[in-house]
C-alpha positions, 0 to 999 in steps of 0.5 A: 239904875244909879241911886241918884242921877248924875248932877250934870243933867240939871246944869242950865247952862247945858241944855241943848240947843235944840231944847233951848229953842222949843222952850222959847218957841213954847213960851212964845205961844202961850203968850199969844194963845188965850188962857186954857182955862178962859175958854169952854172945855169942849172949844178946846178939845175941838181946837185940838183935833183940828191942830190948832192947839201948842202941839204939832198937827196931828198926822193920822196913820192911814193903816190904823183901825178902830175897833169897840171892845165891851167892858165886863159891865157892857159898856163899849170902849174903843181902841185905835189899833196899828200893827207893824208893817211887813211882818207878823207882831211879836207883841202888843203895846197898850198905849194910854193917852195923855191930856190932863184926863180932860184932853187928847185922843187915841188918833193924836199919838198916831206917829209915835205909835207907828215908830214904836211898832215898826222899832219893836214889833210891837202891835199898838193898842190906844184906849179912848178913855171917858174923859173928865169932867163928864166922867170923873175917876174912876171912869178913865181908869175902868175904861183902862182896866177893861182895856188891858183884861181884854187884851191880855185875854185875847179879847182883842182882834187877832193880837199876839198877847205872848208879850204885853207892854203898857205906856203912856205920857202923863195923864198916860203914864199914871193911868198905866200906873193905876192899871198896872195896880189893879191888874195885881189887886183885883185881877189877881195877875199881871201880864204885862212885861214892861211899862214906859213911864213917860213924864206922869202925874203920879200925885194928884195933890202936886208934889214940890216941882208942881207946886212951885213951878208957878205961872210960867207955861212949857205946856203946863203951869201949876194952876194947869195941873191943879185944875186938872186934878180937881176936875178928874177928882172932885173931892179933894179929901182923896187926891192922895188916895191911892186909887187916885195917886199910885205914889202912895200905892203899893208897888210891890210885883210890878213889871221893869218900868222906863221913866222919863222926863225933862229937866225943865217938866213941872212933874219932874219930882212926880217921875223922881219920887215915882221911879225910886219908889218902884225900885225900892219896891224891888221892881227893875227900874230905868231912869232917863232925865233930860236936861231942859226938856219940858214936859212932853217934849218928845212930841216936837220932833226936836233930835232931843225929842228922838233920842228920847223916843229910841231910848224908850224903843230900846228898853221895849226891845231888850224886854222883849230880847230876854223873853222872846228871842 
């Protein structure tokens, strides 16, 4: 990775046309939506599963299965499992959801998680995390844990443990951050050979891009992240405790980690400050910026949004290439 990115990536008057278009699409529907936070959580989770929320109908895998694994304390915790087509997984990806900590679902990344798996061969696993503000931290992150010890014990169904990876998007990626953390400090090991880093809120106290952002919404705004933050974490005096926000951890031993994030994503300095902290940490770093692209926007099926979820596909498979083949 080049210690800084190219310029070239935050010229606004180069944003593809494609990104052009879903932010004023996006901004459309916000304003003709009510406020996030006018409504009652669960009205929203609701509207969500049933594709009624800003993000694109959620097409269930019909391949996929659910499975319940039993975490060390006996509390059950489901997984979402898909496994690629026509031949034998040669590893296994542990996926973490996003939404805020408050929203989302394992099914709801299905498409994505059926690409992956056919483009890698790789075996996808989704934890469904206990959810704020019925749970706050550190609930989803020891659902998170427990997950990835399962698995990388062969805990989990018949899933090859040989080469693991682990990922998510935003509320996602910083819990695959925080998992990755514990593995090293209280398991005293780290199975996992890459991560993808997708668009992640790595400083629950908001960095500069959050807080300046302001009341625009490209899915987020600087109120969304704020209310997220203080419904995960009730206590504001340990926002930037390292448990809560892995910017400020210890990134020493970590896997070689894929971030990325839109040019145009409120967390843009979170996935900054974040992969040059893990590279200074002397972890292997890539970085992909993309001009104009909200947060998240690989969920839109734009041909930004494509060559985004294959560059990440491709960083798995080189990963894998080293080590397996």
């Amino acid at each position: 990775m080049s210690s800084l990115p190219d310029p070239s990536i935050f010229d606004p008057d180069h944003v593809p046309a494609d990104l052009q278009e879903l932010n004023a699409h996006i901004r459309n529907e916000h304003q003709s939506r009510p406020d996030t936070w006018s409504l009652p959580i669960e009205t929203v989770r609701q509207a969500r599963l049933e594709g009624k929320g800003i993000f694109p109908l959620r097409d269930p895998d019909p391949d996929a299965t659910m499975l319940s694994i039993t975490g060390r304390d006996g509390r059950e915790i489901s997984v979402r499992i898909i496994k690629p087509k026509g031949r034998e997984a040669r590893g296994t990806f542990l996926h973490i959801h996003g939404g805020g900590w408050v929203f989302g679902d394992a099914t709801e990344n299905d498409t994505r998680l059926r690409r992956l798996a056919e483009a890698t061969g790789l075996a996808t696993v989704s934890v469904e995390y206990r959810l704020a503000p019925e749970h706050p931290f550190p609930a989803a992150g020891d659902d998170c844990f427990e997950a990835a010890l399962a698995l990388a014990q062969g805990q989990i169904a018949d899933l090859p443990t040989d080469w693991l990876a682990i990922g998510g998007e935003s509320a996602g990626a910083h819990l695959s951050a925080v998992t990755l953390i514990r593995l090293r400090d209280d398991a005293g090991f780290q199975p996992f050979k890459a991560a993808l880093l997708v668009a992640g809120c790595y400083d629950m106290g908001m960095t500069p891009s959050v807080r300046n952002f302001g009341e625009e919404r490209l899915i987020l705004n600087s109120r969304d992240v704020a209310t997220f933050s203080s419904l995960a974490v009730p206590s504001p005096e340990v926002l930037r405790d390292p448990t809560n926000s892995p910017l400020y951890a210890d990134l020493a031993s970590m896997p070689p980690a894929y971030f990325s994030c839109g040019t145009k994503d409120l967390l843009l300095d979170d996935t900054l400050f974040m992969a040059m902290r893990w590279q200074a940490a002397g972890n292997d770093t890539e970085l992909a910026l993309y001009n104009g692209g909200c947060h998240v926007f690989e969920v839109f099926g734009t041909p930004s949004g494509e060559r985004s979820l294959a560059k990440a596909e491709a960083f798995l498979a080189s990963k894998i290439a080293r080590t397996v083949e």
